[in-house]
BALOBA-1460 file (C-alpha; in Angstrom, 3 decimals):
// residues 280
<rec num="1" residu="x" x="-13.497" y="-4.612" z="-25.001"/>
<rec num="2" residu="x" x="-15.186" y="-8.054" z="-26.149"/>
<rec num="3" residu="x" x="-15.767" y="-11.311" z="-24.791"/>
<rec num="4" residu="x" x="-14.883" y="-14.260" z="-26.985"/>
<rec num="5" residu="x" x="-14.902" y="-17.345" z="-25.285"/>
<rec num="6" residu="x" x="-15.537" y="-18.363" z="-21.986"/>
<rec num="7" residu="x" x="-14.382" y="-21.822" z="-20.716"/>
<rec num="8" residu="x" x="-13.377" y="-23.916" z="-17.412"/>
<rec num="9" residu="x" x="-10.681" y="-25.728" z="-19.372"/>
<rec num="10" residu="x" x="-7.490" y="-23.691" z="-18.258"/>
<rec num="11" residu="x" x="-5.145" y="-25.778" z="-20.735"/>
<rec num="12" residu="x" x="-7.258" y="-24.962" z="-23.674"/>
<rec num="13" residu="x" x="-7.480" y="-20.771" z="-22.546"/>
<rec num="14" residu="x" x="-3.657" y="-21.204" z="-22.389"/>
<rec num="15" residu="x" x="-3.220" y="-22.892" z="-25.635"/>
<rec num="16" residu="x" x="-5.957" y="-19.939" z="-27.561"/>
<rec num="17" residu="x" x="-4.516" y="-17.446" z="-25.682"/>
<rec num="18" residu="x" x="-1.166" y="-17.749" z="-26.982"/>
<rec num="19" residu="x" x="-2.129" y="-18.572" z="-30.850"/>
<rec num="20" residu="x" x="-4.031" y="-15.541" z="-30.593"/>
<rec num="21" residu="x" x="-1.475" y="-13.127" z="-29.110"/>
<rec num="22" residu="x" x="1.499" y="-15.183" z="-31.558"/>
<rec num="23" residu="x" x="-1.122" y="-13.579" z="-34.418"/>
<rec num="24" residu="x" x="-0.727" y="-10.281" z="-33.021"/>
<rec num="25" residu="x" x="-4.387" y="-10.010" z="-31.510"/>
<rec num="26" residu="x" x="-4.608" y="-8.234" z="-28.372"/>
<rec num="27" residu="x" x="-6.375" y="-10.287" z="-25.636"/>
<rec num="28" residu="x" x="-6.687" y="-11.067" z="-22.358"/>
<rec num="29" residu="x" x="-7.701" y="-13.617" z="-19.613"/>
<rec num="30" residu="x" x="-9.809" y="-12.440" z="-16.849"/>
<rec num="31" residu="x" x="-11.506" y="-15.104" z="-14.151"/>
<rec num="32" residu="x" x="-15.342" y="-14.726" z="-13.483"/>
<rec num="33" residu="x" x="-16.127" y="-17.611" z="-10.859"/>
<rec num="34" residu="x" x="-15.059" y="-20.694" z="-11.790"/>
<rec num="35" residu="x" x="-14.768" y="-19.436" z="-15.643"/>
<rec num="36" residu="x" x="-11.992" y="-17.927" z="-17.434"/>
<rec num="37" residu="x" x="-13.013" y="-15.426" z="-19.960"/>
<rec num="38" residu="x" x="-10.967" y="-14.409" z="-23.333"/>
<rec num="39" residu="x" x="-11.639" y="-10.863" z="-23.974"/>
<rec num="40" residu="x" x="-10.407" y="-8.711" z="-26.969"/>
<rec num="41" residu="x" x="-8.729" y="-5.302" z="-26.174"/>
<rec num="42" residu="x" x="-9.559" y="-3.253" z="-29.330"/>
<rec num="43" residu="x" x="-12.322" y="-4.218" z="-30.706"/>
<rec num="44" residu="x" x="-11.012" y="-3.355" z="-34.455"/>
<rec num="45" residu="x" x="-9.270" y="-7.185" z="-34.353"/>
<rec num="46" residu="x" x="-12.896" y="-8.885" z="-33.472"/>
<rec num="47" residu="x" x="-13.239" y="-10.559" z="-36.648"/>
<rec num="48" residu="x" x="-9.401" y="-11.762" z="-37.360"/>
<rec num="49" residu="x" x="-9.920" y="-13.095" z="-33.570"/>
<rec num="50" residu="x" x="-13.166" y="-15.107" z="-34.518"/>
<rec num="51" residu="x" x="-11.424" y="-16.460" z="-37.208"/>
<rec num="52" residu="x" x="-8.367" y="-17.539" z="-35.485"/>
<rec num="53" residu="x" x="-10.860" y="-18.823" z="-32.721"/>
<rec num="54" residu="x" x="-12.727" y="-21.308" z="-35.390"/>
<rec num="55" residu="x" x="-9.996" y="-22.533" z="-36.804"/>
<rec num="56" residu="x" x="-8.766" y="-23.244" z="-33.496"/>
<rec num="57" residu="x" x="-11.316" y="-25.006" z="-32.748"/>
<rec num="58" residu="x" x="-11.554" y="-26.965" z="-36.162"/>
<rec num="59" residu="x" x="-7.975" y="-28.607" z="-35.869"/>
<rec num="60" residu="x" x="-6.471" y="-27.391" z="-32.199"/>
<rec num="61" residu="x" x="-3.775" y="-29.577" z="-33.318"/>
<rec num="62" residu="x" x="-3.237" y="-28.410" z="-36.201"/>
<rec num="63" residu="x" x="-2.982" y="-24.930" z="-35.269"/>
<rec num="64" residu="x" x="-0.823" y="-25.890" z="-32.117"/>
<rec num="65" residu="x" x="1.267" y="-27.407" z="-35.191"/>
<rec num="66" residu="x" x="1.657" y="-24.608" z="-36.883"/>
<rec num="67" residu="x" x="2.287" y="-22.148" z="-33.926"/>
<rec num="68" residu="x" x="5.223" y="-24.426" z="-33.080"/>
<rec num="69" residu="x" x="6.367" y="-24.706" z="-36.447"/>
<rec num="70" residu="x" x="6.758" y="-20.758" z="-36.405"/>
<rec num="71" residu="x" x="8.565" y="-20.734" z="-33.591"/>
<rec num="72" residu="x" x="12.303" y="-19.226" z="-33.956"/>
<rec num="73" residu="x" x="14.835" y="-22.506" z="-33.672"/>
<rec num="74" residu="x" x="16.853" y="-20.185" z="-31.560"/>
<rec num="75" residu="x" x="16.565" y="-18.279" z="-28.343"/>
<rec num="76" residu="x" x="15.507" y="-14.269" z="-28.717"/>
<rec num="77" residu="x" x="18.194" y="-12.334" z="-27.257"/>
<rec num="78" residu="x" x="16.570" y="-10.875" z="-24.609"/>
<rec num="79" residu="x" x="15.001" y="-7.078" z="-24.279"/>
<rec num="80" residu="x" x="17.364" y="-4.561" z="-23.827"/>
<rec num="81" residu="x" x="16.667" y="-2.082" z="-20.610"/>
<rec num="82" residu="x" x="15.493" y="0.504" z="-23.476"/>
<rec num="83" residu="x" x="13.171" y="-1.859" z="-24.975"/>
<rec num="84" residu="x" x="11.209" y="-2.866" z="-21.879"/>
<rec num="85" residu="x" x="11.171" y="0.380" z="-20.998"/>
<rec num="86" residu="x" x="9.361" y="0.889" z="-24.775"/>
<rec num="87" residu="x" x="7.418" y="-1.971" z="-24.225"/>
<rec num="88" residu="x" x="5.549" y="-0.705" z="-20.754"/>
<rec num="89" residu="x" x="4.083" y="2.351" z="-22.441"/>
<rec num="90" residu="x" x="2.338" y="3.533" z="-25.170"/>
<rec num="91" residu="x" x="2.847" y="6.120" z="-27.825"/>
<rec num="92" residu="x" x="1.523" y="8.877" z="-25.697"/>
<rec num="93" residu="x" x="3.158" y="7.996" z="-22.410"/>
<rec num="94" residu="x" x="6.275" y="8.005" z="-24.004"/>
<rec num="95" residu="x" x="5.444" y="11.153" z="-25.766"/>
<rec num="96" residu="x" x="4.293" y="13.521" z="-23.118"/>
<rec num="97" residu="x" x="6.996" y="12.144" z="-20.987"/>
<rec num="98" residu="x" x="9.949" y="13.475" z="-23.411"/>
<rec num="99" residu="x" x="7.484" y="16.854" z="-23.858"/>
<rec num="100" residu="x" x="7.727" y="17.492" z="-19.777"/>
<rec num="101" residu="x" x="11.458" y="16.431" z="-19.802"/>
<rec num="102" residu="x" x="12.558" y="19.335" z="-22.594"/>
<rec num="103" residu="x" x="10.222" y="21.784" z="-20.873"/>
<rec num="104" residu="x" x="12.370" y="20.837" z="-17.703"/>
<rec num="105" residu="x" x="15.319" y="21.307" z="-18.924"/>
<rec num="106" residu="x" x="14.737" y="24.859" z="-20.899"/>
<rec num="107" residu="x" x="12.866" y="25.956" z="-17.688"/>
<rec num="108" residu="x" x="17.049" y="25.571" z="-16.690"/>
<rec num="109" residu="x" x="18.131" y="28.200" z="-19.704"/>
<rec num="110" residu="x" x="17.325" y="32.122" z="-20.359"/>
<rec num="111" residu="x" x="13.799" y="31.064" z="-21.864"/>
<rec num="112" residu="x" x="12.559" y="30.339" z="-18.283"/>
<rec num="113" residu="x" x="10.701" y="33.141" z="-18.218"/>
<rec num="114" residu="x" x="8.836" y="32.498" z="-21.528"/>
<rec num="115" residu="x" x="7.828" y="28.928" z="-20.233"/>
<rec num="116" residu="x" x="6.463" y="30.025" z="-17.635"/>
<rec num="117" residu="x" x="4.644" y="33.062" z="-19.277"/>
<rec num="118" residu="x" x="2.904" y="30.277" z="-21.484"/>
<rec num="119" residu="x" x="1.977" y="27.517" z="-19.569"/>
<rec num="120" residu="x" x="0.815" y="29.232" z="-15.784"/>
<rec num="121" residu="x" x="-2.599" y="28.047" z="-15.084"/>
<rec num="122" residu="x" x="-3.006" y="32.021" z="-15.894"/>
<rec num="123" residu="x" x="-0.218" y="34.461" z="-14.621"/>
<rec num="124" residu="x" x="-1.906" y="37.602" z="-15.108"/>
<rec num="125" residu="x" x="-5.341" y="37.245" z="-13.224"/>
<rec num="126" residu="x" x="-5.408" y="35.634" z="-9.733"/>
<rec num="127" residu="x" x="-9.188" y="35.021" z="-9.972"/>
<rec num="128" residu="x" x="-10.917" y="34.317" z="-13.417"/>
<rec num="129" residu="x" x="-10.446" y="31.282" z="-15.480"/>
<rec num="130" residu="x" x="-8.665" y="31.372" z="-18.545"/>
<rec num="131" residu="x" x="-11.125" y="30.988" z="-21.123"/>
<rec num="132" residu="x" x="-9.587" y="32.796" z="-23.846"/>
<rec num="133" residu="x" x="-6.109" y="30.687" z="-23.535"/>
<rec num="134" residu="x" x="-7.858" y="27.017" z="-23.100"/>
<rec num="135" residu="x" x="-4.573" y="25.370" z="-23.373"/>
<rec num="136" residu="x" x="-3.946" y="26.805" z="-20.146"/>
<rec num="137" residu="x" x="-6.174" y="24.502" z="-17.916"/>
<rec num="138" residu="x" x="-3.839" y="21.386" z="-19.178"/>
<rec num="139" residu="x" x="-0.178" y="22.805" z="-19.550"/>
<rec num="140" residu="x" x="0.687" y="23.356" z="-15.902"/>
<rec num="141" residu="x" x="1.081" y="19.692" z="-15.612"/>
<rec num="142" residu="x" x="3.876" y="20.210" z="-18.101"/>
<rec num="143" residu="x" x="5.848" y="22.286" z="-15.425"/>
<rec num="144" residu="x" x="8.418" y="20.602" z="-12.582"/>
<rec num="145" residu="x" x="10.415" y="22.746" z="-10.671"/>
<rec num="146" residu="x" x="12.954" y="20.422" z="-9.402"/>
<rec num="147" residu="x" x="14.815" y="16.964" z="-10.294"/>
<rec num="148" residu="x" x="13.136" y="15.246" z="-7.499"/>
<rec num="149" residu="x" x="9.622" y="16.688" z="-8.692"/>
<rec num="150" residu="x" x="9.692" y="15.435" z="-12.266"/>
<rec num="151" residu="x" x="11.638" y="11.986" z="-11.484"/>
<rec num="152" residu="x" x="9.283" y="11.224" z="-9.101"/>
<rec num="153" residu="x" x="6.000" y="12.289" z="-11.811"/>
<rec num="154" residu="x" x="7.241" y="10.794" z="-14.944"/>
<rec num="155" residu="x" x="8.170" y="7.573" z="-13.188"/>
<rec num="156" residu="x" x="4.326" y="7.336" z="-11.846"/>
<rec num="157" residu="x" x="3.099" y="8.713" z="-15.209"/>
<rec num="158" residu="x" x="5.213" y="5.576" z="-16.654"/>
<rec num="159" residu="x" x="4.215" y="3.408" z="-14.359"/>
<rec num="160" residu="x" x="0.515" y="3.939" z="-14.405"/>
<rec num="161" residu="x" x="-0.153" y="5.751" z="-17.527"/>
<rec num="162" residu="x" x="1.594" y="3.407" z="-19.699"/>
<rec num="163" residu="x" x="0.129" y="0.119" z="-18.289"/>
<rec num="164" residu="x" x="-3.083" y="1.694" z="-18.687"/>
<rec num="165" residu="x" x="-2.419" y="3.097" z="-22.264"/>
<rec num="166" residu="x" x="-1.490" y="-0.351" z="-23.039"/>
<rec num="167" residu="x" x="-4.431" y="-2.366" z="-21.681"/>
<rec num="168" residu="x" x="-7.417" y="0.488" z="-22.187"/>
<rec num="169" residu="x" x="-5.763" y="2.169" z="-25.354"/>
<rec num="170" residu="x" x="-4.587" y="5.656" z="-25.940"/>
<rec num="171" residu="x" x="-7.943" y="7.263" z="-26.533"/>
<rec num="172" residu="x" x="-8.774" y="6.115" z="-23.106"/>
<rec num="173" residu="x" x="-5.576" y="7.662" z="-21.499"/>
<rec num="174" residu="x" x="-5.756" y="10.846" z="-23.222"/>
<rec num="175" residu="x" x="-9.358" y="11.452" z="-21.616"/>
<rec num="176" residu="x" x="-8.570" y="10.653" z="-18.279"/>
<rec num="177" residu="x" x="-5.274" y="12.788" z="-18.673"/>
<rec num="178" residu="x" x="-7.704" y="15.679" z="-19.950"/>
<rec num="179" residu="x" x="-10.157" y="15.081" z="-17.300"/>
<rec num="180" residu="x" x="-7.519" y="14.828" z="-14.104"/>
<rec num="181" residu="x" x="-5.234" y="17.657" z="-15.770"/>
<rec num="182" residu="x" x="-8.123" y="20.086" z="-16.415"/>
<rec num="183" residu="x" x="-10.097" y="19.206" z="-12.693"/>
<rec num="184" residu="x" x="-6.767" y="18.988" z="-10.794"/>
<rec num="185" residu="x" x="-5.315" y="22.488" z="-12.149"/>
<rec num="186" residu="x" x="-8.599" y="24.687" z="-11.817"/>
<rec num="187" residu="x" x="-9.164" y="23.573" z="-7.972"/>
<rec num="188" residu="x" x="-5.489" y="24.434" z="-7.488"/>
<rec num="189" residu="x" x="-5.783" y="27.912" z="-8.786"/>
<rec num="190" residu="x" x="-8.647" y="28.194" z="-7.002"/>
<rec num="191" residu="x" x="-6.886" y="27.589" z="-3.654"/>
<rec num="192" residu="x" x="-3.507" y="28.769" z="-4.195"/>
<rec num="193" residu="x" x="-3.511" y="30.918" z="-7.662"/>
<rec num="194" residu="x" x="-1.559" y="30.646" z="-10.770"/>
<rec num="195" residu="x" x="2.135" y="29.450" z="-9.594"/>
<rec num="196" residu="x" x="2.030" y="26.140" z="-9.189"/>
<rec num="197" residu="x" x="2.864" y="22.905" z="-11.558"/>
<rec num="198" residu="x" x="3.535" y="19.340" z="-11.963"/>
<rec num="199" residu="x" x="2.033" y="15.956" z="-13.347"/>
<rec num="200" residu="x" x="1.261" y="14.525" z="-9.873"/>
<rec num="201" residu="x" x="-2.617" y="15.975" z="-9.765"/>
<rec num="202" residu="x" x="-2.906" y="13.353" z="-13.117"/>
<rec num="203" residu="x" x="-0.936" y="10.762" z="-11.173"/>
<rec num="204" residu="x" x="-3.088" y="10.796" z="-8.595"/>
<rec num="205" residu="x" x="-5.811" y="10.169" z="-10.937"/>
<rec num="206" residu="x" x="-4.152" y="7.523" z="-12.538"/>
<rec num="207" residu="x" x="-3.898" y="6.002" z="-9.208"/>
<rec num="208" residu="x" x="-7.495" y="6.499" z="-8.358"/>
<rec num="209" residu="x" x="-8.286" y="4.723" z="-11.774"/>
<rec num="210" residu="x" x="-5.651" y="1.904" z="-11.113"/>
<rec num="211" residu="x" x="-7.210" y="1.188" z="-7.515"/>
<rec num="212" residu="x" x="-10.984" y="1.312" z="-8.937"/>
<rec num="213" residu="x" x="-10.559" y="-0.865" z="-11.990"/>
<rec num="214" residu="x" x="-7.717" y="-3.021" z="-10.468"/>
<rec num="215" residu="x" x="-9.511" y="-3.926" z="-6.796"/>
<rec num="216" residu="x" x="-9.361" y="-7.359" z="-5.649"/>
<rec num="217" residu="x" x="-8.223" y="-8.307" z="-9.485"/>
<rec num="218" residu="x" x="-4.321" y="-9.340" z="-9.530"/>
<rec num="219" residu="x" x="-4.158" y="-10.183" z="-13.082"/>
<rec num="220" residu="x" x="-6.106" y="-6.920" z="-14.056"/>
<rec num="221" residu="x" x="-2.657" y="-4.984" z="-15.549"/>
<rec num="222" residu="x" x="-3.844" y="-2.178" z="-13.097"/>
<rec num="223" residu="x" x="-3.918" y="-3.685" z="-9.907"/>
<rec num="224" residu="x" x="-2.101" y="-2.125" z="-7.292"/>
<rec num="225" residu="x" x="-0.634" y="-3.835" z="-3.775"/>
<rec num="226" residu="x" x="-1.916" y="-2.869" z="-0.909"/>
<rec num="227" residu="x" x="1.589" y="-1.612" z="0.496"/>
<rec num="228" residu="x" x="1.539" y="0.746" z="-2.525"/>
<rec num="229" residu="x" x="-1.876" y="2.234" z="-2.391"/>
<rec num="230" residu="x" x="-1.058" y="2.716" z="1.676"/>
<rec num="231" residu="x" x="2.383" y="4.828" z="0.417"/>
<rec num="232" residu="x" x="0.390" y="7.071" z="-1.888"/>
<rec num="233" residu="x" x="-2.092" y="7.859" z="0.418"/>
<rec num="234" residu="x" x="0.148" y="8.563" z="3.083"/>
<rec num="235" residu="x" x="1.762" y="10.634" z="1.205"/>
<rec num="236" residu="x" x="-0.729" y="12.309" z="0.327"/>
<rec num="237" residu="x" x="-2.017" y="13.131" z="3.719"/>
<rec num="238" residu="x" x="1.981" y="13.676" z="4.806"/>
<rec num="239" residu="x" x="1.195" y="16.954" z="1.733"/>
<rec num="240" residu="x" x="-1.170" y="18.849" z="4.176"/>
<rec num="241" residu="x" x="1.241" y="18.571" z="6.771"/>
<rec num="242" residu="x" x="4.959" y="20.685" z="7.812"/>
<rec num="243" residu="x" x="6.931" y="17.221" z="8.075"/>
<rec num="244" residu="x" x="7.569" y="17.405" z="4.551"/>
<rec num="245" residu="x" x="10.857" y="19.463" z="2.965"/>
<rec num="246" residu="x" x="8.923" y="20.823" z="-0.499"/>
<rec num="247" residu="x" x="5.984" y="22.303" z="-1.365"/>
<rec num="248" residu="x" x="2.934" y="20.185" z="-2.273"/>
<rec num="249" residu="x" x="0.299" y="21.555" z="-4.867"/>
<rec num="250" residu="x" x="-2.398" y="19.327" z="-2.181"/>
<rec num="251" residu="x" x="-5.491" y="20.712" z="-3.582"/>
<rec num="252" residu="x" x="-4.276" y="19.450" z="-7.012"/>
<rec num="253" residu="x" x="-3.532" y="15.625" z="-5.613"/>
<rec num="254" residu="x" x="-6.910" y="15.688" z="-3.498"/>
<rec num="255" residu="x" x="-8.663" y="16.970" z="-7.019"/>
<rec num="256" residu="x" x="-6.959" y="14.671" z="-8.903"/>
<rec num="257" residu="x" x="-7.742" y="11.145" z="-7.144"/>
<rec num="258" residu="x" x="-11.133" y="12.171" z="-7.152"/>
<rec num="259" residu="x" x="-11.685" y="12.880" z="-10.441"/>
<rec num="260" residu="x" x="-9.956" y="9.772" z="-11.130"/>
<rec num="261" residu="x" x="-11.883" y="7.761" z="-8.916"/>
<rec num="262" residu="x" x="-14.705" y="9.135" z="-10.531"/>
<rec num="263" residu="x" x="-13.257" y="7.754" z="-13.936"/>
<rec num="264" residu="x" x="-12.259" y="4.339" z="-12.385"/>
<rec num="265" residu="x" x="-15.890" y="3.756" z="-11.437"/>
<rec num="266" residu="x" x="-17.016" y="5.016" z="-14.751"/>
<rec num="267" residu="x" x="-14.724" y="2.572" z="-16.590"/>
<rec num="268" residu="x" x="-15.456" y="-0.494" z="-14.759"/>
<rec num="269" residu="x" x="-19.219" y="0.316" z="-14.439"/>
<rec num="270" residu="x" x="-19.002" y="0.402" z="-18.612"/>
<rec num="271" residu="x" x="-16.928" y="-2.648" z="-18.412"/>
<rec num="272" residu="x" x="-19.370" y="-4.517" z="-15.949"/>
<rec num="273" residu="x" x="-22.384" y="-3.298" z="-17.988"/>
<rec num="274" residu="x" x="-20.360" y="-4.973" z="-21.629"/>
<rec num="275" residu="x" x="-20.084" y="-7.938" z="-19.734"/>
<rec num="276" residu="x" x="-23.436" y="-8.595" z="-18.768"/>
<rec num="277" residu="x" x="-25.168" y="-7.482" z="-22.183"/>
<rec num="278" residu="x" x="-23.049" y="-9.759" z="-24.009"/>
<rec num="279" residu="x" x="-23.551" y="-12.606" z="-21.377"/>
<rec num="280" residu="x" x="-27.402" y="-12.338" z="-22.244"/>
């Protein structure tokens, strides 16, 4: 990410803000003090955006003129269900969310026992790592063993992964998806062996993520409400106890916030550390 511009004038963030996203650059408005701060999302648009900035700030009328003039006469329809759906995630959220839904539903045909012969954390040794079949450490977050299981995981993975494909970029979500998967699946072997599956040890990191880089920050696309973080740790806790009527891979959820936490805090400690070298 890079900061562009940083003004008091709200009007004039509002008015740069949307000539710059009508031009298809990716920006956003965060509030430091009294300051609002323009800041560029990928930073392979940084010099279309300075360019759009000075001429902004050549003629501001005249490129408030022309943003109106290319303005459709008429009213968009509005987004279909589908679309908005399309337009919360990324490429990869949407991808690896069809990829766990068609494992799901040939776990539910004769090739069962294939599927789960290739994707086990590693079915045929209850104590060493599976070194030799890498894939292995990842692909039991590809497993669900029950409607409930994978609604409730690809809504979250939606949810969370998408907003934060969006905002951070896919690079970004595919290493905290290898990082959560990989640290979330090898504790769980550890504690309970190979039979076991499900997203939720990367939702959890996702979550842990979301409540690092999103704390105290409303408009940060991340944040989360209190009332929400309270549910997931609850349930979390409700995991290690009997009141619940499935069973919970808790090792892999504990694992997983962690190591999510743990990339949370490194992702705003870069971001805080960006900030201040380009404020100097």
């Amino acid at each position: 990410m890079k900061r562009l511009l940083t003004t008091r004038d709200a009007e004039k963030m509002a008015q740069l803000y949307a000539y710059l996203q009508h031009h298809g650059v990716p920006v956003t408005v965060a509030e430091q003090g009294q300051n609002l701060e323009l800041w560029l999302t990928m930073s392979s648009y940084h010099a279309h955006a300075k360019a759009l900035i000075q001429a902004y700030q050549e003629n501001p009328e005249l490129a408030l003129q022309q943003l109106a003039a290319e303005q459709p006469e008429e009213l968009p329809h509005p987004p279909s269900f589908i679309q908005q759906l399309r337009a919360q995630a990324g490429w990869f959220t949407r991808a690896y969310a069809a990829v766990v839904v068609l494992i799901f539903v040939g776990m539910h045909t004769s090739f069962i026992e294939q599927i789960l012969s290739a994707l086990l954390f590693n079915p045929y040794d209850y104590e060493r790592l599976p070194w030799s079949e890498p894939w292995r450490f990842v692909t039991p977050a590809m497993l669900h063993f029950s409607i409930l299981h994978i609604l409730f995981n690809v809504f979250w993975w939606w949810y969370l992964g998408g907003r934060f494909e969006r905002y951070y970029g896919t690079k970004w979500l595919i290493l905290a998806f290898f990082i959560c998967a990989i640290a979330s699946n090898t504790a769980q072997f550890y504690a309970s062996g190979p039979h076991f599956g499900g997203l939720s040890g990367v939702v959890y990191g996702l979550f842990g993520i979301a409540a690092i880089v999103g704390w105290n920050n409303p408009r940060h696309p991340l944040f989360l409400p209190s009332g929400l973080i309270i549910f997931m740790l609850v349930w979390l806790v409700l995991g290690y106890t009997d009141l619940l009527w499935v069973n919970i891979a808790n090792t892999a959820h504990t694992v997983g916030l962690l190591s999510g936490l743990a990339v949370g805090a490194g992702i705003r400690g870069l971001t805080l550390y960006l900030q201040r070298r380009q404020g100097q």
